[in-house]
SEZA-469315 format. One line per 5 residues: number of its first residue (from 1); their letters; for each residue x, y, z of C-alpha. Coordinates in steps of 0.02 Angstrom, whole numbers, always signed. Layout:
<atoms>
NUM	a	X:Y:Z ~ ...
</atoms>
This chain:
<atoms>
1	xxxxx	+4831:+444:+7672 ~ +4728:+623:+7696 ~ +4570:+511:+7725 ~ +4666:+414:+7872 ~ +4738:+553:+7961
6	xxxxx	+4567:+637:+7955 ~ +4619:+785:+7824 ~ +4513:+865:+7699 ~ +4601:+853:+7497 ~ +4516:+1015:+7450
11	xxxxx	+4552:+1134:+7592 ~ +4725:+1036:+7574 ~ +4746:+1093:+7377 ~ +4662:+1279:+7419 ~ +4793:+1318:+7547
16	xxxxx	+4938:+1265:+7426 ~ +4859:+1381:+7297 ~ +4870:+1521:+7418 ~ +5040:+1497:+7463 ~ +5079:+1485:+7266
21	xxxxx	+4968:+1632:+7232 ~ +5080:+1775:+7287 ~ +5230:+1722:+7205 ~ +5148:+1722:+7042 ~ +5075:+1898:+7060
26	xxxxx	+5231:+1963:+7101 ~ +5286:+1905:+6939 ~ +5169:+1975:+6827 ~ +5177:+2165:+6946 ~ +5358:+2138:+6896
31	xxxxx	+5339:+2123:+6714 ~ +5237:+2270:+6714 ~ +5347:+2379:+6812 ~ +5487:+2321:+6706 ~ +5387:+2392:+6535
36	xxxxx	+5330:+2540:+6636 ~ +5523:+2581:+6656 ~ +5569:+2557:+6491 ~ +5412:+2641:+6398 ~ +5466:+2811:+6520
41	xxxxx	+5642:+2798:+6495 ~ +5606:+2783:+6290 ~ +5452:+2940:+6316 ~ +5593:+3027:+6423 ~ +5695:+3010:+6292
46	xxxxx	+5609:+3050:+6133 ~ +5543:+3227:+6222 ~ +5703:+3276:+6282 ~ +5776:+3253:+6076 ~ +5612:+3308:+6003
51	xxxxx	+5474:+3396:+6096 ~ +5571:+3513:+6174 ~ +5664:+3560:+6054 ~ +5526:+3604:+5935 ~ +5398:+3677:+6066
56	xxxxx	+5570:+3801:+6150 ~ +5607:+3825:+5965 ~ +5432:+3867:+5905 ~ +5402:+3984:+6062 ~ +5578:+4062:+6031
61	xxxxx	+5524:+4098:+5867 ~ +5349:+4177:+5924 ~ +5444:+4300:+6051 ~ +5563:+4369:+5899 ~ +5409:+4389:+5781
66	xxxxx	+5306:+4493:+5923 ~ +5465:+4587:+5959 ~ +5510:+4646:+5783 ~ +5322:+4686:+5751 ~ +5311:+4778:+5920
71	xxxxx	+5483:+4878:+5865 ~ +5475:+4921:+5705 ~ +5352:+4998:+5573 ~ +5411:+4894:+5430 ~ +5226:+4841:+5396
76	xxxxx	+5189:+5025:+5387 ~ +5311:+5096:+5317 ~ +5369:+4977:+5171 ~ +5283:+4985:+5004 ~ +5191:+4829:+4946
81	xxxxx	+5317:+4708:+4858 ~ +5168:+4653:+4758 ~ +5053:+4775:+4667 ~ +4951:+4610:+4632 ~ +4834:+4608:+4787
86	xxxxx	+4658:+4535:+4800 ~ +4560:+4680:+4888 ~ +4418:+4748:+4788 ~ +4408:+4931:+4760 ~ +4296:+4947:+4897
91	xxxxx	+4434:+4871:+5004 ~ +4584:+4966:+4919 ~ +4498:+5129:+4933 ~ +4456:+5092:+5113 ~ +4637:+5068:+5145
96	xxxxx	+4715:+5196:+5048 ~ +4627:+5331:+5124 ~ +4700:+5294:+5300 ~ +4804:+5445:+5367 ~ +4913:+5478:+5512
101	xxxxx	+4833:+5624:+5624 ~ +5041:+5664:+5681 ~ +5120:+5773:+5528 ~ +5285:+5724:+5574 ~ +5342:+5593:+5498
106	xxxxx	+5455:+5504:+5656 ~ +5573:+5411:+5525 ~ +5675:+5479:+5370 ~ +5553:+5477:+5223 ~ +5633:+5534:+5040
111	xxxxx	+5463:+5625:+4940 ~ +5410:+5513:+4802 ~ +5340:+5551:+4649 ~ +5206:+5425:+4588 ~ +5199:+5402:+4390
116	xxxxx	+5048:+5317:+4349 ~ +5016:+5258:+4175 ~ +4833:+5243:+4098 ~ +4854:+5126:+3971 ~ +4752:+5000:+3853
121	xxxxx	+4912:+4884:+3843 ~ +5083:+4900:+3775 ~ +5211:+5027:+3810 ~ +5289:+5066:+3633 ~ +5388:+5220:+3705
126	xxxxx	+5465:+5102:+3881 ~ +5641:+5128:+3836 ~ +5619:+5306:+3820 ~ +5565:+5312:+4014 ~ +5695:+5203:+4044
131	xxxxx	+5801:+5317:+4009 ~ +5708:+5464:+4090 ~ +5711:+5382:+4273 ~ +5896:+5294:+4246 ~ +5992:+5350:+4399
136	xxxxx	+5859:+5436:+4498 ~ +5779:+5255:+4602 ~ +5722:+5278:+4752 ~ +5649:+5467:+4690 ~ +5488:+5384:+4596
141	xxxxx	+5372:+5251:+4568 ~ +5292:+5189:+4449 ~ +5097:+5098:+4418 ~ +5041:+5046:+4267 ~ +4839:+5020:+4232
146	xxxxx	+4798:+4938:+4094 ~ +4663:+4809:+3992 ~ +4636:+4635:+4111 ~ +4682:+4531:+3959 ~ +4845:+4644:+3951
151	xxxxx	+5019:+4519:+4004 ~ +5148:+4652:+3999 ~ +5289:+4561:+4002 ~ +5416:+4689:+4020 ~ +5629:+4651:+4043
156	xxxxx	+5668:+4634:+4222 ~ +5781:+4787:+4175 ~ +5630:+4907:+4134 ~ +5576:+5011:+4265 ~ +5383:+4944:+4199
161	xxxxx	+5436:+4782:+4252 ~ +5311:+4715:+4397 ~ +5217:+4880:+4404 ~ +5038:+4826:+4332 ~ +4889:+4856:+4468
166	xxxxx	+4728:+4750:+4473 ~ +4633:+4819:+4312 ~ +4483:+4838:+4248 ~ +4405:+4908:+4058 ~ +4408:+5072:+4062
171	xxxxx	+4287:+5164:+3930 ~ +4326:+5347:+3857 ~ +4203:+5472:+3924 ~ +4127:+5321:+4050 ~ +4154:+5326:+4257
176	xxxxx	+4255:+5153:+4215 ~ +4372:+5287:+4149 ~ +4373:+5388:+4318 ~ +4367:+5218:+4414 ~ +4526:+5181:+4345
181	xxxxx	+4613:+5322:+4385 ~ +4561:+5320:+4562 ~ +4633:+5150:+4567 ~ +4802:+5200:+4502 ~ +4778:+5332:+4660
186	xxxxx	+4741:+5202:+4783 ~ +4858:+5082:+4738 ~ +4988:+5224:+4749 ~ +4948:+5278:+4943 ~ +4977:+5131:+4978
191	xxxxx	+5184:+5150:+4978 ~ +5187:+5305:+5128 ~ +5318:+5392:+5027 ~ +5224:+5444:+4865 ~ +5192:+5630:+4882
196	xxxxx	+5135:+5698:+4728 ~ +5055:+5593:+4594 ~ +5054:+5608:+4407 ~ +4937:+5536:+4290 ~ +4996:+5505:+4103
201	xxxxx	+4961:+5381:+3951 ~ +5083:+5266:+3832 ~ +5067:+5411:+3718 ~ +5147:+5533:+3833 ~ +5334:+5567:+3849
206	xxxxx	+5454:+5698:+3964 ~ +5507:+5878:+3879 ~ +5636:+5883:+4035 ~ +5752:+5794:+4131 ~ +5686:+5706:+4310
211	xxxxx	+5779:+5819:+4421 ~ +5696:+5960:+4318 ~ +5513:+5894:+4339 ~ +5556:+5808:+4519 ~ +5608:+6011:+4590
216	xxxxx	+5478:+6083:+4484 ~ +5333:+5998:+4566 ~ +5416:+5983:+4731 ~ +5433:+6182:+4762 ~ +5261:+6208:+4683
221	xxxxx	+5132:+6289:+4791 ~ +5001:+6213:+4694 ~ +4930:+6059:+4617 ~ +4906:+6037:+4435 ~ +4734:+6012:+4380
226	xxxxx	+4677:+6076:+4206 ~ +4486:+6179:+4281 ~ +4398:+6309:+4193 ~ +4203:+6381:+4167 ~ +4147:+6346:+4004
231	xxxxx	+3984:+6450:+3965 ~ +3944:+6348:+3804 ~ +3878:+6188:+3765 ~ +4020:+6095:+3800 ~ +4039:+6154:+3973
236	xxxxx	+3871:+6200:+4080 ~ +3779:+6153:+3935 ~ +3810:+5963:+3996 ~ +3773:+6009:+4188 ~ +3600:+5906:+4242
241	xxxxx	+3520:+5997:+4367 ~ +3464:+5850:+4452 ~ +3655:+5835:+4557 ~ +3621:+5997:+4659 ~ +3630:+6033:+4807
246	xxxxx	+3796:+5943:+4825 ~ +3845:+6021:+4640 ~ +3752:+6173:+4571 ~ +3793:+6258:+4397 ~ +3902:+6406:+4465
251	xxxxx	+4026:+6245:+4526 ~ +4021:+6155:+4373 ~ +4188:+6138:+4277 ~ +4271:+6056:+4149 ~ +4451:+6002:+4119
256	xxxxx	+4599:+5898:+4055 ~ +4594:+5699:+4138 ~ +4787:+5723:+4137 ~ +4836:+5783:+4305 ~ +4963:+5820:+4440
261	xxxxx	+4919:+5815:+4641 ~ +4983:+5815:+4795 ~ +4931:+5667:+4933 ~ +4807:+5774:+5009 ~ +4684:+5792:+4857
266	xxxxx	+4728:+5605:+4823 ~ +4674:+5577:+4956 ~ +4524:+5665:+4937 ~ +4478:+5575:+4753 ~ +4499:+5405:+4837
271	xxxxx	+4373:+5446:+4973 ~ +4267:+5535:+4881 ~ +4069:+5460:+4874 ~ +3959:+5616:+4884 ~ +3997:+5686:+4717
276	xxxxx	+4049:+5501:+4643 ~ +3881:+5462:+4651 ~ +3803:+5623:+4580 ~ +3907:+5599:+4428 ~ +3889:+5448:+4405
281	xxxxx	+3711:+5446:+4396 ~ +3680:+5606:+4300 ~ +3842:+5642:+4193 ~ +3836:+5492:+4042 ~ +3891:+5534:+3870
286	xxxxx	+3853:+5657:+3812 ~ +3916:+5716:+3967 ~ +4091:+5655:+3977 ~ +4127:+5626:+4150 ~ +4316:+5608:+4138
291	xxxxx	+4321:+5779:+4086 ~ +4204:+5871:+4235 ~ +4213:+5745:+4402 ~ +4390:+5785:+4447 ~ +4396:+5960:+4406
296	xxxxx	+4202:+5995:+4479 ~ +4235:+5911:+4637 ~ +4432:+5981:+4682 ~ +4370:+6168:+4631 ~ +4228:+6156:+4757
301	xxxxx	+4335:+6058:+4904 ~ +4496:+6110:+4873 ~ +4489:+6261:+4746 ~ +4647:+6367:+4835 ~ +4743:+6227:+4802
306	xxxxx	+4743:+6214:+4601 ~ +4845:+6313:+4483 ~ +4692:+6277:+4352 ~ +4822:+6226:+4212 ~ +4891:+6057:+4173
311	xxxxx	+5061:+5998:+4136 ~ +5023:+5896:+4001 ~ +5058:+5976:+3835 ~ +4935:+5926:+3660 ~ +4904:+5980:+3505
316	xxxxx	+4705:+6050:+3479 ~ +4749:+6122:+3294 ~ +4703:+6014:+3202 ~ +4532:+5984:+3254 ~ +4397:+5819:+3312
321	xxxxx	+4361:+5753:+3476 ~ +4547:+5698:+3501 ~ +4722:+5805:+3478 ~ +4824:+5782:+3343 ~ +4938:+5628:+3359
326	xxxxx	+5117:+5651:+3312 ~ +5230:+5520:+3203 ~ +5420:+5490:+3193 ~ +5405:+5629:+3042 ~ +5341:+5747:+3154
331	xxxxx	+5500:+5718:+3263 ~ +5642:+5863:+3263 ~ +5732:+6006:+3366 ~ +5628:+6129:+3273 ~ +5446:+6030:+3351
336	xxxxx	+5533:+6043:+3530 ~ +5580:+6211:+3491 ~ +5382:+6272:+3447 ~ +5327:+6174:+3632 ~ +5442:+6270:+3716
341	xxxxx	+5398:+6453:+3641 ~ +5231:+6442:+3662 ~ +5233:+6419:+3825 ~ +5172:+6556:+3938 ~ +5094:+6535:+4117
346	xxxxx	+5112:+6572:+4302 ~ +5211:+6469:+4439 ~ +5182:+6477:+4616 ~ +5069:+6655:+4571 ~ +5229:+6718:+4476
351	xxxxx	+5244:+6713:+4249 ~ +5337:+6594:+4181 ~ +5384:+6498:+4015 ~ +5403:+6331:+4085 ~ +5225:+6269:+4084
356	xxxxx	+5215:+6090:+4012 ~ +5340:+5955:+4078 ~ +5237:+5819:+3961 ~ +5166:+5795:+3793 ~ +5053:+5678:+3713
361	xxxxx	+5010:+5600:+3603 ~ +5163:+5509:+3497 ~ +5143:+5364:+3413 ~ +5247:+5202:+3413 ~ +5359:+5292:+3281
366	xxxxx	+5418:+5404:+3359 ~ +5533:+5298:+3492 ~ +5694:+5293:+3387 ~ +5690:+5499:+3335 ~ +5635:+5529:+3515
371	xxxxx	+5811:+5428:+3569 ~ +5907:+5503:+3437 ~ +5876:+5679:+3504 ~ +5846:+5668:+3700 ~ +6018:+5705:+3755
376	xxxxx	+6017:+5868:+3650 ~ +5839:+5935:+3659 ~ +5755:+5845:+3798 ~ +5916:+5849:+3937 ~ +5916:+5629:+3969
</atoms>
């Protein structure tokens, strides 16, 4: 039939697959517009329930952390809840010796005092401080040094409880020794409330009450810092000339380790790398540096601000390198009563007879006679 009425079957079959053509596109354009619809109402969907919510609630929470930093001075202010950083001395020392140029203090600060215990290990004589700071928190702290290896696992109701610092050994008569205790420093400038910092041993226990030592060193003038010139062999006789010029021999001193300071002349230790250096290059056994940095190096920076006596209280009578060690034997009101009436010495430039708020050094047997009489002789 297309051959007799003179038509061509191919142009015939193209033009009916033109005419089909659209139809079927339109088809396919319509099943993708369909899934376009329903992948953006299901994307519209999942943002609106999801997304949102957590990128409004993650900026949300952004704005209140940059407003309570920009506010407050929390960060500043508050002591570390953890004495167990990771910063090296180099770092801590760096850190504790920031200080604020303004003297005013532009929130309500309550004067600390720091009690820092220099110790190998265990605390035999715990419940006797216990006792001593019961009722006074928020008046002290408290930072305990002792060997690495050392787990003090004190009760959560001991006031030791948490308070060991990063440690290292510290050697009698050694820098490690002064190290230590300008770590015990450091790690106590850190809390912006500590004003005056004590340095004691496990040995040593309180011959007063807090509130008797806490007023005692708060009105004092002075910092407590055992320094005297000691002619003899003992004294200048260990002086190496080779630390002048930054130490000569009319600056040399010697002293008790066991000290009392204010923050300034912590301050002051922590910092400290000039005369550091000198001693610990040139004062080794028998030079023993524990006994001549501190008390060299405050008398030539600070020298108007010592009362040259400690408050430490020991027992030289019996003779050797160490003082005498007491026992639970040795423990009555009449040994209390001999501290106390031999003590003669001058507070803020005026006599007095209460010189020695500590003693050292009582053994382990001691702790029960020591509990047994506290209330009557000791005032806790």
């Amino acid at each position: 039939m297309a051959l007799e009425e003179g038509k061509d079957p191919a142009v015939t079959t193209r033009q009916n697959q033109a005419k089909s053509l659209p139809f079927g596109v339109l088809q396919l354009f319509a099943l993708f517009l369909a899934l376009c619809i329903a992948f953006s109402v299901v994307s519209i969907y999942t943002i609106r329930h999801f997304r949102i919510y957590g990128v409004v609630t993650t900026v949300k929470s952004s704005i209140v952390s940059c407003e309570e930093e920009s506010n407050g001075l929390d960060r500043w202010i508050k002591p570390p809840s953890n004495l167990l950083h990771k910063m090296s001395d180099k770092e801590l020392f760096w850190r504790a010796s920031l200080v604020p140029r303004i003297k005013e203090y532009p929130f309500q600060r309550v004067p600390k005092v720091a009690f820092m215990f220099l110790t190998k290990g265990p605390m035999p004589l715990a419940p006797l401080w216990d006792r001593f700071f019961k009722g006074h928190e928020g008046f002290y702290s408290i930072y305990v040094h002792s060997l690495p290896s050392f787990d003090g696992k004190f009760p959560s109701t001991s006031v030791f409880h948490g308070r060991q610092i990063p440690s290292q050994v510290a050697e009698w008569g050694k820098m490690s020794m002064c190290d230590a205790e300008r770590r015990l420093l450091a790690n106590a400038l850190l809390d912006i409330s500590n004003e005056w910092f004590i340095l004691l041993s496990e040995s040593c226990i309180p011959l007063y009450s807090f509130s008797v030592i806490y007023h005692y060193i708060k009105k004092s003038k002075y910092s407590f810092v055992g320094v005297f010139d000691d002619p003899g062999p003992v004294g200048r006789g260990r002086y190496n000339e080779n630390m002048a010029p930054e130490v000569n021999i009319t600056q040399w001193r010697k002293g008790s380790q066991w000290f009392e300071i204010d923050r300034k002349l912590a301050i002051k230790i922590v910092e400290d790398s000039t005369y550091y250096l000198k001693f610990e290059e040139f004062c080794k056994p028998a030079c023993y540096v524990d006994e001549h940095y501190f008390p060299t190096m405050l008398t030539i920076e600070a020298a108007d601000l010592l009362a040259n006596r400690s408050l430490t209280s020991v027992d030289w009578s019996r003779g050797g390198a160490h003082p005498a060690t007491f026992g639970g034997a040795d423990i009555s009101e009449d040994f209390f009563k001999r501290i106390f009436e031999n003590q003669n010495c001058t507070y803020n430039d005026q006599p007095s007879t209460t010189c020695d708020l500590f003693a050292r050094k009582f053994a382990p047997s001691t702790l029960e006679p020591l509990l047994h009489l506290a209330p009557k002789v000791l005032g806790f």
